[in-house]
N, C-alpha and C positions, 0 to 999 in steps of 0.2 A: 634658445628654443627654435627660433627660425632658421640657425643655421642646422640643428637638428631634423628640421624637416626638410629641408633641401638638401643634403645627403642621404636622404631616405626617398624622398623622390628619384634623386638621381640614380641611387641603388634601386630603382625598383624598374628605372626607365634600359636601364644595363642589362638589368636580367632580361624585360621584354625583350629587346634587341640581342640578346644571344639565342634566347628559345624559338624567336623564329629565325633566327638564321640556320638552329637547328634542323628545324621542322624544312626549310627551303631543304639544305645537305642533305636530307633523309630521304626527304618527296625524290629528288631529284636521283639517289642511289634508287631508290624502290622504281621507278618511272624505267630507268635504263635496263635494270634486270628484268622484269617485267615484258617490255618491249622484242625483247629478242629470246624469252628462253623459251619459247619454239623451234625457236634453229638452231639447239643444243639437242645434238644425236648422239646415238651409240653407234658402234662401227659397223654392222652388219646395215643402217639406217642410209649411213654415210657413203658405203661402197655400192650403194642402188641409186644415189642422186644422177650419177650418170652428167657427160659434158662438161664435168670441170676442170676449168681449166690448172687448177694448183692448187697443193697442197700446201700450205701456210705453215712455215712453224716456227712459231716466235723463238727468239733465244733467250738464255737467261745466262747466270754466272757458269763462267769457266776458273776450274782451281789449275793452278801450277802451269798455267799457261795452254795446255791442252788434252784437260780431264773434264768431261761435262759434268758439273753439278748434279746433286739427286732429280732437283725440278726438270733441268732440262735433260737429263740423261733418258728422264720418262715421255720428255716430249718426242724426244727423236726415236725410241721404240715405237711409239704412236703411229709416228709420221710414217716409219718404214713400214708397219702392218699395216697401214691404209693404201700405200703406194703397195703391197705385194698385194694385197688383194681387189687392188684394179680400183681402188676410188678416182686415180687420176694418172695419166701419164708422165706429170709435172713434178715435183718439189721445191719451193722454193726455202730458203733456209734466210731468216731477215735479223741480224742482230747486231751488236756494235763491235765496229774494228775501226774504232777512231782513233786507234794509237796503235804503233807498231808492237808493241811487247803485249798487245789486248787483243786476240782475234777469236771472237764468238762463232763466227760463221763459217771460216777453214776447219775449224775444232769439231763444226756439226755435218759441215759436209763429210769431210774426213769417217766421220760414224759411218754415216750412209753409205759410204764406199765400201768400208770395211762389214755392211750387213750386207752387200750385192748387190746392190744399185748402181746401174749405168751412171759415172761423173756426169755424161751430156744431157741426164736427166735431171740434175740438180742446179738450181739456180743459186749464187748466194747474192743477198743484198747488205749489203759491204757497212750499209750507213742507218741500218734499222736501229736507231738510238734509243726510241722510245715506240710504244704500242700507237701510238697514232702515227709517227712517221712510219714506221712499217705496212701498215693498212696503206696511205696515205701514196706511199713509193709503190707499192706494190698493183697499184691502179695506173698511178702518171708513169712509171718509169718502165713496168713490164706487161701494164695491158690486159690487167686480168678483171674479169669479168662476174665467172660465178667461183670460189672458191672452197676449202674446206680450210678451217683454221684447228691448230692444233696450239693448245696452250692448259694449263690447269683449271677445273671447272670457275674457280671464284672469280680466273683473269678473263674467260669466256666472255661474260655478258658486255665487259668494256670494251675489248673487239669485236664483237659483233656488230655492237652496238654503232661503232666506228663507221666499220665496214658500211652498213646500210646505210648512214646518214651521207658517204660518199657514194652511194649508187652502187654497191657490189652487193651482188646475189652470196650471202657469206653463211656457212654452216658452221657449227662448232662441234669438235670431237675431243671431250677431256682426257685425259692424261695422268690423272691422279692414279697413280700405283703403291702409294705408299705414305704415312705421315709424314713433313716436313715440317722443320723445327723451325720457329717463330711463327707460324703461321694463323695465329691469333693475333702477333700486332701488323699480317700481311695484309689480313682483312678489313683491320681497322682503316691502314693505309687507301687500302681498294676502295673504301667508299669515297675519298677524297678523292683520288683519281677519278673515279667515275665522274666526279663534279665536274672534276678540270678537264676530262675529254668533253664532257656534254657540250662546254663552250667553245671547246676546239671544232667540233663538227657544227655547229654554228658560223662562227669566223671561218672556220677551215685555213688555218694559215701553212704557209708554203714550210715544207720540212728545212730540215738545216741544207742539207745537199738535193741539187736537182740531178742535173745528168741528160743521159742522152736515151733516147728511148731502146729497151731492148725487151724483142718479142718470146713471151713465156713459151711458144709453140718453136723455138729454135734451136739451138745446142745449149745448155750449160753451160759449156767452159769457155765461152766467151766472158764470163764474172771471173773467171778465175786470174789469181792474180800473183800465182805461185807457180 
């Protein structure tokens, strides 16, 4: 009987301690969305902000080595209708090419070239592994100050979010053109991540790669690496 109620106690003391660890996860997704979707615009919003300095656009998967994914294929039509209608003189393009047979950023710059966009207008950052190192590099390493971020509505509020806890003036412009498939367990995902950035902009810890500073108001093709 005693051992009976001491696993009932302890089952009752497990569940306490998951419900609020719950309730923290949840508070803490609601808290972050909340906090920034203000600074989620549409693009006629975005091309009046005036002075910014760069056009953000996260990268996402590339297929067969240089075919952009649906996600990101709709980031970078974003990107380039923001940049034709003057929201910025900048783009910068921030995704992973941390292996030689994987490059995110050649594959998005490459688009933009092929939509009309000056190369020397495009920046790529070579080592945007994750949405915090991205935000992260895009302040230390190219200096930017008020930006527009281009990524899918739900990825929105976790870089924004980013963005202001490191001191950039950051806007968001979604990108959502179409359903993508899995994107019920993307969101699931997204509120975890939203946890995990909340403590990174807290700690703020140093990305994987530093570098050497290079000014968003100069050529592009100084990233280039082809």
């Amino acid at each position: 009987m005693r051992k009976r109620k001491l696993f009932i106690r302890i089952g009752l003391i497990l569940l306490a301690l998951i419900a609020i660890c719950m309730i923290i996860v949840l508070g803490i997704n609601l808290f972050v969305k909340k906090s920034v979707q203000n600074n989620i615009v549409p693009v006629e919003d975005a091309v009046k902000l005036g002075n910014v300095d760069a056009i953000i656009i996260l990268g996402a998967g590339v297929w067969d080595k240089d075919t952009p994914s649906p996600m990101l294929n709709d980031r970078l039509l974003r990107g380039v209708e923001l940049y034709k209608q003057g929201a910025s003189p900048k783009i910068l393009m921030s995704g992973d090419h941390g292996k030689v047979d994987y490059d995110e950023v050649n594959v998005m710059k490459t688009f933009a070239i092929n939509a009309g966009i000056d190369s020397k207008d495009i920046f790529m950052d070579h080592a945007g592994f994750s949405t915090y190192e991205s935000i992260y590099r895009a302040k230390e390493i190219f200096g930017v100050h008020k930006v527009i971020i281009v990524t899918q509505g739900y990825h929105l509020y976790r870089a924004l979010y980013i963005a202001k806890q490191l001191g950039i003036e950051a806007y968001g412009v979604a990108s959502d053109q179409q359903e993508y498939g899995g994107q019920s367990k993307r969101e699931l995902r997204e509120i975890l991540a939203r946890n995990k950035d909340f403590i990174n902009a807290i700690l703020k810890p140093k990305p994987t790669y530093g570098g050497e500073a290079i000014s968003i108001n100069g050529n592009g093709n100084v990233t280039n690496d082809k």
